[in-house]
N, C-alpha and C positions, 0 to 999 in steps of 0.2 A: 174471756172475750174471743170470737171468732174469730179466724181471720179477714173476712169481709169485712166484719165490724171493726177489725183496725185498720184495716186499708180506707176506708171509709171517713173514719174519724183525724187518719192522719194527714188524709185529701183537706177533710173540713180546714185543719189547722192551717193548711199551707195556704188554703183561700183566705182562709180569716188574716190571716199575718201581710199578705199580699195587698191586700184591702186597705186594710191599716195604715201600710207604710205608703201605698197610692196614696190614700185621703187619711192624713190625720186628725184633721180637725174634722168636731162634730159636723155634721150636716144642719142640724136644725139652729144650733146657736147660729151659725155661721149666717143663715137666713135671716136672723135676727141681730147681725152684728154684731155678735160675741166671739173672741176667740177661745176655744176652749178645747184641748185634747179628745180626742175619740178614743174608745177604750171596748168598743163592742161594735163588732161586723154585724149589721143585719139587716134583716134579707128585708127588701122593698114590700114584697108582697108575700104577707104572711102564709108559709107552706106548709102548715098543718098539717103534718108528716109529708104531703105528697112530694113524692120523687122531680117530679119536674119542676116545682115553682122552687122547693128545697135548691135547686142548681140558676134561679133565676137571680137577676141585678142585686146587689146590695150598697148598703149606704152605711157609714161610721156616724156611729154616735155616740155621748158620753152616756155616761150611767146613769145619769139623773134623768137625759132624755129619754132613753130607752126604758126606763121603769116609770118614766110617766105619762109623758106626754104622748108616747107610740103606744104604749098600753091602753091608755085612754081612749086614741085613734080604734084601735083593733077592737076596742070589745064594744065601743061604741058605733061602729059600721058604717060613720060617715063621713070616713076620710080625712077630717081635718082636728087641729088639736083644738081645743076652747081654750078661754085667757085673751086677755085683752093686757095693751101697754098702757104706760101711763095717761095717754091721751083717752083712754077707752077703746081704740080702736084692735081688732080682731088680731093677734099677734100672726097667725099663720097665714098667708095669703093664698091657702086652697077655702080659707072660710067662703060662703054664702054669699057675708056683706059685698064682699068682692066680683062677684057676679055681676054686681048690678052699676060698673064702675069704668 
């Protein structure tokens, strides 16, 4: 490993750990009244290697949310998660239905 590249990665960590201990609880449960541990720093707006958005806001989430429901967001390009609550209603409140409310 370079030196750059661990200066780099050892930056990442100290972000990531700082993140963490700021907001512990996930992000997305929390939106949805779950309390549940964060366990992964990540970045708001997906940085696709680039240097600048890679240093922009991030948010904690648990594992489950960041391998689905953010995954889901990202590869589908329109910002909000899918899934509805018991009622049927849109669980994430950046959905569509919400626009119009």
């Amino acid at each position: 490993m370079s030196e750059h590249a661990y200066l780099y990665d050892r930056r990442w960590r100290k972000r990531r750990e700082q993140q963490l201990r700021d907001h512990p609880l996930c992000a997305r449960c929390v939106e949805m009244g779950i309390v549940k541990a964060a366990r992964i720093a990540d970045h708001v707006t997906p940085h696709r290697g680039d240097p600048a958005l890679f240093e922009g806001p991030l948010q904690s989430l648990c594992k489950e949310c960041h391998d689905s429901a953010k995954q889901s967001q990202e590869k589908g390009g329109d910002g909000y998660v899918r899934g509805s609550d018991a009622n049927g209603m849109p669980r994430d409140p950046r959905h569509p239905w919400f626009r119009g409310t």
